[in-house]
Backbone as a printed PyTorch tensor [residue, N CA C, xyz], in Angstrom:
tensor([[[ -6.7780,  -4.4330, -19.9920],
         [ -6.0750,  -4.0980, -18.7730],
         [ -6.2600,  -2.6030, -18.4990]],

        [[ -6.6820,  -2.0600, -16.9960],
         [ -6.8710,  -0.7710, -16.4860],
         [ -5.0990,  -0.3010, -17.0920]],

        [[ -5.5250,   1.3090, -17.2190],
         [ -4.3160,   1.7870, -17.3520],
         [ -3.7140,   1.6640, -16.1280]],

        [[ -2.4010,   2.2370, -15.5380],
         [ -2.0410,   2.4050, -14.9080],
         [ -1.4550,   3.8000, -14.6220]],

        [[ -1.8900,   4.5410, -13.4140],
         [ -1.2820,   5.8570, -13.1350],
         [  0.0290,   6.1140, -13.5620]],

        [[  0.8740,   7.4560, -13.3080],
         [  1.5950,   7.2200, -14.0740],
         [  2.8200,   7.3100, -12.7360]],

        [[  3.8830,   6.6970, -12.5410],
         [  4.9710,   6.5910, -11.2590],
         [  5.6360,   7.8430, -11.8670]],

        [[  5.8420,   8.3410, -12.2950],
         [  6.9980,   9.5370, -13.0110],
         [  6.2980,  10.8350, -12.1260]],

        [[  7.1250,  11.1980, -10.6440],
         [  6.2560,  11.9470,  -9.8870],
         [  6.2080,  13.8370, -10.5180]],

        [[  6.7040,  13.9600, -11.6530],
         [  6.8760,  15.2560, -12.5990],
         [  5.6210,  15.2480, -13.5330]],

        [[  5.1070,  13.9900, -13.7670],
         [  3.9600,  13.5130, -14.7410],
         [  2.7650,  14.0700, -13.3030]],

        [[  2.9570,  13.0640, -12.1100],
         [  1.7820,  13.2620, -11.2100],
         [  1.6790,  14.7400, -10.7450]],

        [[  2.2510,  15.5810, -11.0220],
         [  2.0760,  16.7510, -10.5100],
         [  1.5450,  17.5260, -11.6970]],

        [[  2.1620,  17.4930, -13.0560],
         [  1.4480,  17.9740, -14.0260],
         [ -0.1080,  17.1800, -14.2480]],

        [[ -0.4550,  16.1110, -14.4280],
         [ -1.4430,  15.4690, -14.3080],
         [ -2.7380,  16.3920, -13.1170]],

        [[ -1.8750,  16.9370, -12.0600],
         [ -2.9500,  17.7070, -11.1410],
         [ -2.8220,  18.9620, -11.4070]],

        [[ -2.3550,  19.6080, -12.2880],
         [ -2.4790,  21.0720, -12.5820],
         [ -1.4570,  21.9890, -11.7240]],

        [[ -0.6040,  20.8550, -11.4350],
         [  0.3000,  21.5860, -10.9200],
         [  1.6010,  21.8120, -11.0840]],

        [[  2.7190,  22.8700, -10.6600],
         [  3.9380,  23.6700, -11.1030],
         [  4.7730,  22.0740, -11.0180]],

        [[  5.6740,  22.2070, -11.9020],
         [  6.8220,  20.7960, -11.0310],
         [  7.7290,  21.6150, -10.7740]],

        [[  7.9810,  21.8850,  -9.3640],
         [  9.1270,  22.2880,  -8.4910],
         [ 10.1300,  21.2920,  -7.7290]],

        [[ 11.1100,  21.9370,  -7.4360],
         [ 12.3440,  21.0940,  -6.8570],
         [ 11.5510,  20.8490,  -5.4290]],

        [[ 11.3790,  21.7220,  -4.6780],
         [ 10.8950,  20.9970,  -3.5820],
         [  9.6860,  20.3260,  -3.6900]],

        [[  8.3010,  20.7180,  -4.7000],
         [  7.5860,  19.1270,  -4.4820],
         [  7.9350,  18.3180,  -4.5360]],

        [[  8.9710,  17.7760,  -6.3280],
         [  9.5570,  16.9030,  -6.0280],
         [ 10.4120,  16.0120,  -4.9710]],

        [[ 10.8170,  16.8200,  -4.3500],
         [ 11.6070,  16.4700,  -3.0590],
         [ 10.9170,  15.9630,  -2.1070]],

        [[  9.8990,  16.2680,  -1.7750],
         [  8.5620,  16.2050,  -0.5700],
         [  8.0750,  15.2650,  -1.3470]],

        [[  7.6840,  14.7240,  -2.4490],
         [  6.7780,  13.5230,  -2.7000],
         [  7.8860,  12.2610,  -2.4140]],

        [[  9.1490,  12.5490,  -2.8930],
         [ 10.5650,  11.2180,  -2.8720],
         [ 10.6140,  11.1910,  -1.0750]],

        [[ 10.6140,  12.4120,  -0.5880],
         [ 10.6820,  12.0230,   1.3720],
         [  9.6170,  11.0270,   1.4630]],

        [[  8.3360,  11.4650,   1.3810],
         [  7.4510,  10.9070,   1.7650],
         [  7.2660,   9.3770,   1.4710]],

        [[  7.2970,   9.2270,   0.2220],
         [  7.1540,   8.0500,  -0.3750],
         [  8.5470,   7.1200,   0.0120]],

        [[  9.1560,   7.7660,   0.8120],
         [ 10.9530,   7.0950,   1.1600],
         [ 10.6250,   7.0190,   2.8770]],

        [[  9.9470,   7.4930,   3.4360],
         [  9.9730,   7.8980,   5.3930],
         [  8.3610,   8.0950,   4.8610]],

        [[  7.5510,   6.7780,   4.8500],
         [  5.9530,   7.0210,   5.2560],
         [  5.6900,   7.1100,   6.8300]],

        [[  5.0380,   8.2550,   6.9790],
         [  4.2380,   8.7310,   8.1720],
         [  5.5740,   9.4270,   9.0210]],

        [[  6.0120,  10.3690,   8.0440],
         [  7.0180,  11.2440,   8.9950],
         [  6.6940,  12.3180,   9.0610]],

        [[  6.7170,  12.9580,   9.9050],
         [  6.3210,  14.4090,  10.4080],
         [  6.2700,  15.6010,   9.3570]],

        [[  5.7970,  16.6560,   8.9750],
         [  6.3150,  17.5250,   8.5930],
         [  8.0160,  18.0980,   8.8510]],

        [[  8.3250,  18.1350,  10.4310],
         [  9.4090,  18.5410,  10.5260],
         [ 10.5550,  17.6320,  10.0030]],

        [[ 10.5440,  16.2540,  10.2220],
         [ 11.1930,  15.6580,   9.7240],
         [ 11.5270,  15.0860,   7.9890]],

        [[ 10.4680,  15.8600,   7.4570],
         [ 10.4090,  16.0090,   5.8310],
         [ 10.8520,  17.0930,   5.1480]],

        [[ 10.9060,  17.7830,   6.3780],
         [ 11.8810,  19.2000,   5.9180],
         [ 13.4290,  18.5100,   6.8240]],

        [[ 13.7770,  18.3120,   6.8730],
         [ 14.7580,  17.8110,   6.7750],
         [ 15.5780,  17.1780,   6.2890]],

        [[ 14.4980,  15.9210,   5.9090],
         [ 15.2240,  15.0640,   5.1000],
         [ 14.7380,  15.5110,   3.4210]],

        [[ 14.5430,  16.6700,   2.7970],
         [ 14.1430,  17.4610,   1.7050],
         [ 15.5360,  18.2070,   2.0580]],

        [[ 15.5490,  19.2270,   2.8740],
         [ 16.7130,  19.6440,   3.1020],
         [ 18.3730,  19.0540,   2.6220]],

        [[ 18.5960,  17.8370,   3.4160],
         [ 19.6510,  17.5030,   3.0390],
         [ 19.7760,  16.7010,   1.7950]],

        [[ 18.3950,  16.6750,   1.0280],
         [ 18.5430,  16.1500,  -0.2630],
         [ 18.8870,  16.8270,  -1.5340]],

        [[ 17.9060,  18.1720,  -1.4570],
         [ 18.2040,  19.5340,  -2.0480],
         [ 19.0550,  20.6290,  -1.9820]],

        [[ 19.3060,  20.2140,  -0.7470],
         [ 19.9690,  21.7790,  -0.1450],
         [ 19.1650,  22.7560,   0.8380]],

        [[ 19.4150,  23.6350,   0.4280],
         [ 18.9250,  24.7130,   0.9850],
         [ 17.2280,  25.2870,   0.4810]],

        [[ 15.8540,  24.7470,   1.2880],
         [ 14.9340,  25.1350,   0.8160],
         [ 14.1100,  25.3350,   2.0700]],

        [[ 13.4190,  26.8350,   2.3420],
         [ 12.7890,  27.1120,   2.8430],
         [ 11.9430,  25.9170,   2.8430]],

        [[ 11.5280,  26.5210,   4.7610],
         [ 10.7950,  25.6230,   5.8770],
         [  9.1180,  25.8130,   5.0070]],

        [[  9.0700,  27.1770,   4.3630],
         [  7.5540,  27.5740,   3.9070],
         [  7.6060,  26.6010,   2.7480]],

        [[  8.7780,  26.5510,   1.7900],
         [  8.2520,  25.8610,   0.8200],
         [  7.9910,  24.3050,   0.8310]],

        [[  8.1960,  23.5450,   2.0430],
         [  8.0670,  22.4280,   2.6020],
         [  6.7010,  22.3340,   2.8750]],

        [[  6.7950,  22.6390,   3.6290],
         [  5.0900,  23.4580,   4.2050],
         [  4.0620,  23.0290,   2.9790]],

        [[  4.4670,  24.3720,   2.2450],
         [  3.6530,  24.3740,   1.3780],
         [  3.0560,  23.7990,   0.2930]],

        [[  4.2280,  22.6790,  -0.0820],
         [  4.1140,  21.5200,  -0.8320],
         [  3.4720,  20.5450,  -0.1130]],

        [[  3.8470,  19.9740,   1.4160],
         [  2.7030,  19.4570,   2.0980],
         [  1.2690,  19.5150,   1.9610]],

        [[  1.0060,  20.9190,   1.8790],
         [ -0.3090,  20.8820,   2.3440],
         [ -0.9860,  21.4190,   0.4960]],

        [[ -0.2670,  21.5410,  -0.5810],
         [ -0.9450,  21.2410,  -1.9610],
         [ -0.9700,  19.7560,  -1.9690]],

        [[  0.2380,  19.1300,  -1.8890],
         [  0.3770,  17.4350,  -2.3000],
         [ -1.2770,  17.1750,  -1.8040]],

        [[ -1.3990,  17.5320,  -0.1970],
         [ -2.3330,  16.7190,   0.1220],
         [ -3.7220,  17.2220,  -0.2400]],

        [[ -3.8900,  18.5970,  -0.4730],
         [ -5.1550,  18.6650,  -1.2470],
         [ -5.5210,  18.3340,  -2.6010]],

        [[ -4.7400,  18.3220,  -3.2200],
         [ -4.6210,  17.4600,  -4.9050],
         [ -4.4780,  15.9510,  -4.8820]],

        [[ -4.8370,  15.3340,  -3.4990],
         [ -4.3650,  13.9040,  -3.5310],
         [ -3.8600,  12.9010,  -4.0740]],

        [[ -2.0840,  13.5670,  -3.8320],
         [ -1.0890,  12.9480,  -4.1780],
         [ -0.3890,  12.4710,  -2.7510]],

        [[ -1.0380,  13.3280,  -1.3360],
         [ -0.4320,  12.7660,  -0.2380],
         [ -1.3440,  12.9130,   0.9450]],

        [[ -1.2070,  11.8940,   1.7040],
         [ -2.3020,  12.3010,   2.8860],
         [ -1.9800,  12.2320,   4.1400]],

        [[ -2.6110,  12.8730,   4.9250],
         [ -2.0940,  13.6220,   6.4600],
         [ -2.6790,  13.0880,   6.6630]],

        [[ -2.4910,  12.5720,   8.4920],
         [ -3.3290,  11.7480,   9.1910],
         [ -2.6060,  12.5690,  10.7480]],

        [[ -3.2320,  12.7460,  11.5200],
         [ -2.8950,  13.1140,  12.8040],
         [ -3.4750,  12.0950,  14.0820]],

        [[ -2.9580,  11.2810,  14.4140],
         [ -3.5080,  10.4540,  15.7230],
         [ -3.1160,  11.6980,  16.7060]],

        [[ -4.3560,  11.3070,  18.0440],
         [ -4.5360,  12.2930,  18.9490],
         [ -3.0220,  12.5800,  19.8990]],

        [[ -2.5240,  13.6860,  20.1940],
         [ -1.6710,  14.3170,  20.6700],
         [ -0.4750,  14.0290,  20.0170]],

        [[ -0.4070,  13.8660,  18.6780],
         [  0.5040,  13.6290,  17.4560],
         [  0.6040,  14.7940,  16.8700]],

        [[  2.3260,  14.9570,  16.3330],
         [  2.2510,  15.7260,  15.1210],
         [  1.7510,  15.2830,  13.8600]],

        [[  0.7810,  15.9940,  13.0030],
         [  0.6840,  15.5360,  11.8480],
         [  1.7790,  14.7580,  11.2160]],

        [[  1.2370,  13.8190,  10.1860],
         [  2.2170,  12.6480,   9.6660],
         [  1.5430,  12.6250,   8.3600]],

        [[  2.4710,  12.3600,   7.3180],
         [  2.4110,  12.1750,   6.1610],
         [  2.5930,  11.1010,   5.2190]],

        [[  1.8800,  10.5650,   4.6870],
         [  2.2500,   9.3190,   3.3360],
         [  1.6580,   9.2820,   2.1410]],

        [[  2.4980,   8.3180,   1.1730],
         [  1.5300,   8.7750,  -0.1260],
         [  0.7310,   7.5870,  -0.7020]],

        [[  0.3790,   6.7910,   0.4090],
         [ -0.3240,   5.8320,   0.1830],
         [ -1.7230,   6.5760,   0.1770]],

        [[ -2.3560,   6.7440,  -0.7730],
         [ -3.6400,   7.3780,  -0.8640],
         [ -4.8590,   6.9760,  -1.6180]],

        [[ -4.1470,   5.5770,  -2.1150],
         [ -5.4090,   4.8060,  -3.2100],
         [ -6.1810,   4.1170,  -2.5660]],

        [[ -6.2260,   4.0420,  -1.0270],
         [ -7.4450,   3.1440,  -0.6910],
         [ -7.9330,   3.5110,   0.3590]],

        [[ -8.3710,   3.2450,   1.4320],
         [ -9.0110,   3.5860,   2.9730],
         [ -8.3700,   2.3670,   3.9840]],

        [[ -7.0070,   2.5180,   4.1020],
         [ -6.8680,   2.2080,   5.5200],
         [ -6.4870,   2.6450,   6.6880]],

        [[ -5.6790,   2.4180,   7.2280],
         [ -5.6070,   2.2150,   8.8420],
         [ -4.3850,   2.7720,   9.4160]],

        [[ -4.2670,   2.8490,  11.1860],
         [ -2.9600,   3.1850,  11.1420],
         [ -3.0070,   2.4630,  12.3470]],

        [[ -1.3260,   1.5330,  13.3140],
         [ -1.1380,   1.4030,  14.2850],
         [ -0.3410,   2.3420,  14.9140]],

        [[ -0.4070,   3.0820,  15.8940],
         [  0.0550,   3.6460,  16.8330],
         [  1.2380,   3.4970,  18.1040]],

        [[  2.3500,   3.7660,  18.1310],
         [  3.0080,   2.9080,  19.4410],
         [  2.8890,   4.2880,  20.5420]],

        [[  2.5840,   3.3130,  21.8020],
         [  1.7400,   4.9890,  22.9040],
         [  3.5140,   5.1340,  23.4020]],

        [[  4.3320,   4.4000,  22.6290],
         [  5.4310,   4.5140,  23.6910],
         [  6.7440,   5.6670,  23.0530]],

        [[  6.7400,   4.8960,  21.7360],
         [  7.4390,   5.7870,  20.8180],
         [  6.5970,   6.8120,  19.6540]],

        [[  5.9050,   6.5170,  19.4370],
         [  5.1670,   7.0620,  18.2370],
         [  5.2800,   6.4150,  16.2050]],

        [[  6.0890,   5.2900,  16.6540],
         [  6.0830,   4.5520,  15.2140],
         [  4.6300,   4.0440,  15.2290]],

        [[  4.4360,   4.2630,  13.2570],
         [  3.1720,   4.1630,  12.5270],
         [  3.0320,   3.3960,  11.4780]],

        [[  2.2630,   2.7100,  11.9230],
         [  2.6680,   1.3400,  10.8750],
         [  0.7850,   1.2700,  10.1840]],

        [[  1.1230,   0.9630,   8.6640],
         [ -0.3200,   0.8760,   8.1310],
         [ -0.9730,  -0.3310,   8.5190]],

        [[ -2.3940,  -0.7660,   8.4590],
         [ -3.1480,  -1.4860,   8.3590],
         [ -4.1990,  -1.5860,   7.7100]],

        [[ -4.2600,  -2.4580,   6.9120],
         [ -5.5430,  -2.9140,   6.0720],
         [ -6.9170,  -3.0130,   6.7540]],

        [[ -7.8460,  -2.8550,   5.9140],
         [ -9.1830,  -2.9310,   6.7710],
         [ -8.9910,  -4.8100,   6.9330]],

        [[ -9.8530,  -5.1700,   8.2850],
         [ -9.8780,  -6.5370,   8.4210],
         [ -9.9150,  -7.6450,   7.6170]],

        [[-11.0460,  -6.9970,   7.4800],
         [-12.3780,  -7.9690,   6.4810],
         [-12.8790,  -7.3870,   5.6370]],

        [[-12.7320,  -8.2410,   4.0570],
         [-13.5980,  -8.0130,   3.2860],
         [-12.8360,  -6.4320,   2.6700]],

        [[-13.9910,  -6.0900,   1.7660],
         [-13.4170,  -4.7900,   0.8400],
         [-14.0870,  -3.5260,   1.6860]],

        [[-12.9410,  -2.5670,   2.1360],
         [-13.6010,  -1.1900,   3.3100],
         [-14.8790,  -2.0220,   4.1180]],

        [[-14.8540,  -2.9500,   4.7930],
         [-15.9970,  -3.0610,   5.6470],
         [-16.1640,  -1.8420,   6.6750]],

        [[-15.1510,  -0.8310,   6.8960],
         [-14.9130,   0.5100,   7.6970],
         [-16.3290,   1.1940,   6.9800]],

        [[-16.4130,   1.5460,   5.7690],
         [-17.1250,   2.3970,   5.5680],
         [-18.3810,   2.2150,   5.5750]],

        [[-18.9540,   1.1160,   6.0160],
         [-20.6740,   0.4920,   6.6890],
         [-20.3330,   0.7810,   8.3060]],

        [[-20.8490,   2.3180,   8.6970],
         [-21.4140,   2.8930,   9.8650],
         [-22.5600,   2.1910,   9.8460]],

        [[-22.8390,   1.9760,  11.4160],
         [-24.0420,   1.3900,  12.2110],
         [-25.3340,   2.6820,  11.8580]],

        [[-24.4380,   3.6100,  11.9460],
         [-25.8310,   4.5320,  11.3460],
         [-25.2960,   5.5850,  10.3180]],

        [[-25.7990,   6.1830,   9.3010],
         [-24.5460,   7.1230,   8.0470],
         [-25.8030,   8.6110,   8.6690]],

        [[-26.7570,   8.8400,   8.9580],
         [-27.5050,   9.9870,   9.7570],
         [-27.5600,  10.5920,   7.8780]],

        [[-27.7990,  10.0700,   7.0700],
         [-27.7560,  10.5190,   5.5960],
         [-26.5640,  11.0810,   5.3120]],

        [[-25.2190,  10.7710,   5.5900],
         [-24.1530,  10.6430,   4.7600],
         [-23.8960,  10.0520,   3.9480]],

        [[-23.1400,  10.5740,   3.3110],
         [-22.7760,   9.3650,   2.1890],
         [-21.0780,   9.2760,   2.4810]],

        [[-20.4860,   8.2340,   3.3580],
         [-19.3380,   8.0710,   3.5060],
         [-18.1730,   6.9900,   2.4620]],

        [[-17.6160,   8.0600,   2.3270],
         [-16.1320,   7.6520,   1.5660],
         [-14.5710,   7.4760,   2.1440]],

        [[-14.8110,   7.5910,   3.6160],
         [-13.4080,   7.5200,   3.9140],
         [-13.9800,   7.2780,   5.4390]],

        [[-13.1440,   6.1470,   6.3240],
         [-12.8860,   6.0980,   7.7950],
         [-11.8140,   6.4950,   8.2460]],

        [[-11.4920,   6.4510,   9.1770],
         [-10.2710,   6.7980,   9.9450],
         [-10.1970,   6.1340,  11.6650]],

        [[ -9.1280,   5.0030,  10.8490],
         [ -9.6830,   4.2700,  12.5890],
         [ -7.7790,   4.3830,  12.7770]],

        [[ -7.3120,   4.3280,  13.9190],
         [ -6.6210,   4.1260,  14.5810],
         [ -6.2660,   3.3300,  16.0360]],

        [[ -5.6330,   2.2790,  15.7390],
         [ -5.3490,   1.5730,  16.9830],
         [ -3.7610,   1.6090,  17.1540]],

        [[ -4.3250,   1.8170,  18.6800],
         [ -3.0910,   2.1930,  19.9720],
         [ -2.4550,   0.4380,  20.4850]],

        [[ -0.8820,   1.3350,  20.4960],
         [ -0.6830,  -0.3730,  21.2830],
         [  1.0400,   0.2210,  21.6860]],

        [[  2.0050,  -0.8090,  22.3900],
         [  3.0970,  -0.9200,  22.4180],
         [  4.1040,  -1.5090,  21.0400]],

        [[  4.4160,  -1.0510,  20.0830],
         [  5.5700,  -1.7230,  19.5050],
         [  6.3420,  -2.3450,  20.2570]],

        [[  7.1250,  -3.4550,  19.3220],
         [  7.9300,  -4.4520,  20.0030],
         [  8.9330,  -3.9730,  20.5250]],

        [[  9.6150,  -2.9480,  19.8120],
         [ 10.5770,  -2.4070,  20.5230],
         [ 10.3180,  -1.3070,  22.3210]],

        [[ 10.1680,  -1.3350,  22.4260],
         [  9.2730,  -0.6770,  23.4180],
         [  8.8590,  -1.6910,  24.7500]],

        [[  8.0010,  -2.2830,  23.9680],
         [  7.6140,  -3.7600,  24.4670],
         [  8.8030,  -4.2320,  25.4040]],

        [[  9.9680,  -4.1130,  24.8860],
         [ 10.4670,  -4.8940,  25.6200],
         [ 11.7130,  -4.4350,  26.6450]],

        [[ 11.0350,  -3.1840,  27.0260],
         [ 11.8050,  -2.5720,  28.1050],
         [ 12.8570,  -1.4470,  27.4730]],

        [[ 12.6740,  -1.2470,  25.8870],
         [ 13.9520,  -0.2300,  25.7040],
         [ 13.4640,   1.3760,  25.7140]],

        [[ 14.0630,   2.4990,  25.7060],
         [ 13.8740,   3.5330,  26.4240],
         [ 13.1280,   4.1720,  24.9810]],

        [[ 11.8750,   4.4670,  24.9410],
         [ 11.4160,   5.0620,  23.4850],
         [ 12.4640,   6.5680,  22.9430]],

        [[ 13.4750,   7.0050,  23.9560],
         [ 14.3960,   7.7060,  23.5190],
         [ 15.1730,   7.4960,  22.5900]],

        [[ 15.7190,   6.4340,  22.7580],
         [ 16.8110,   5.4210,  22.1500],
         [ 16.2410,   4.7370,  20.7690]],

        [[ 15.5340,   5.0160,  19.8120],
         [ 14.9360,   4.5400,  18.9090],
         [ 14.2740,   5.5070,  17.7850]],

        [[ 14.4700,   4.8140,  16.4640],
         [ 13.4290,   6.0700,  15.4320],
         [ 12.4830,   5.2830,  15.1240]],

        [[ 11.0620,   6.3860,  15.9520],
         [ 10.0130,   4.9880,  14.9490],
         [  9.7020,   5.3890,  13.7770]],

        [[ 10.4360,   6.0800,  12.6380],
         [ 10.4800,   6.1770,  11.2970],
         [ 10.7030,   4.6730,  10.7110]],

        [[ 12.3520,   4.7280,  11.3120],
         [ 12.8380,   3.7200,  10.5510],
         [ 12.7100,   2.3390,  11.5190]],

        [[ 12.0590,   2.4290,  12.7060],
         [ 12.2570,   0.8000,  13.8550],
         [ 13.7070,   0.8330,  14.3830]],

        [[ 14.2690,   1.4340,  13.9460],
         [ 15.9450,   0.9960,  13.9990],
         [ 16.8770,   1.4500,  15.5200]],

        [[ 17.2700,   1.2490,  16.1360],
         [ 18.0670,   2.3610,  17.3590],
         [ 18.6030,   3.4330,  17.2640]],

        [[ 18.4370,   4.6250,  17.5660],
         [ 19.2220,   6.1300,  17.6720],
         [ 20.4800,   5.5360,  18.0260]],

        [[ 21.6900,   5.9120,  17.4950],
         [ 22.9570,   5.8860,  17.9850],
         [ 22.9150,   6.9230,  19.3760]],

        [[ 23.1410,   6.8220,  20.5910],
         [ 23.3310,   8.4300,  21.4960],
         [ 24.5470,   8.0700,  22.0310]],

        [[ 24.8690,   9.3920,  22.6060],
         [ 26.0110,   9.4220,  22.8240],
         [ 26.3530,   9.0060,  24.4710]],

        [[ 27.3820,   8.5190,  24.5530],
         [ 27.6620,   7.7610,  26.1440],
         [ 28.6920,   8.5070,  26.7390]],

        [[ 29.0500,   9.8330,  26.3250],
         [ 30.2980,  10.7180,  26.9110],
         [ 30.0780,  11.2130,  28.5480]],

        [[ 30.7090,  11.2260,  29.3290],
         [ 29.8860,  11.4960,  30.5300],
         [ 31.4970,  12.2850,  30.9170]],

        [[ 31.0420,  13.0340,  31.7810],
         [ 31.9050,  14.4070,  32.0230],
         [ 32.6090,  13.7360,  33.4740]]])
């Protein structure tokens, strides 16, 4: 039997040569807890997990996680960067044009059929990046993409106070 990596995210950071800090730790548990949430919204929800930790050191754990690939950024066009730590394979992302919830997808068919380009021009490719656009259901069906988190699918509570 293959070993298995190791889940102990203090192990995965030493394993990459790297410090174990309170806020990586914090930023790998967001991520892996809210896949494909914003930077801003990972400092947030790091924030109210930790406390009080600079916006830089958020940041900055972002963007080591993801060069030591323990986390990976994906930006669909006129998106804020988004984050997850699904990083062991090559797939996909769906898009909602209405709200912005991001939902993964597997390649179709077969094992990465993504990475057989019609032409590689002498690359040697290891990674695609396809993204498809559409309406989520919620959305879909007439509700105001205000009124909704597409983190969680769920409805924004707002407020109905009127003066």
């Amino acid at each position: 039997m293959p070993e298995q990596p190791p889940t102990d995210p203090s192990q995965l950071l030493r394993d990459r040569g790297l410090s174990v800090t309170a806020p990586r730790l914090a930023v790998l548990r967001e991520v892996g807890t809210h896949p494909h949430a914003t930077a801003e919204e990972i400092e947030a929800a790091v924030r109210s997990s930790i406390g009080a930790v600079s916006r830089q050191a958020v940041y900055d754990g972002l963007g080591t996680l993801t060069e030591h690939g323990l986390l990976r950024r994906i930006q669909p066009a006129r998106s804020p960067a988004r984050y997850e730590a699904r990083v062991a394979d090559n797939h996909h992302h769906l898009v909602c044009r209405g709200c912005g919830r991001t939902e993964d997808v597997d390649c179709a068919v077969g094992y990465r059929p993504c990475l057989t380009a019609s032409e590689s021009h002498g690359f040697q490719i290891d990674e695609a990046e396809v993204i498809y656009w559409g309406v989520c259901p919620v959305c879909a069906g007439g509700a105001d993409p205000a009124t909704h988190d597409p983190i969680s699918t769920t409805p924004i509570q707002t407020s109905t106070n009127t003066r």
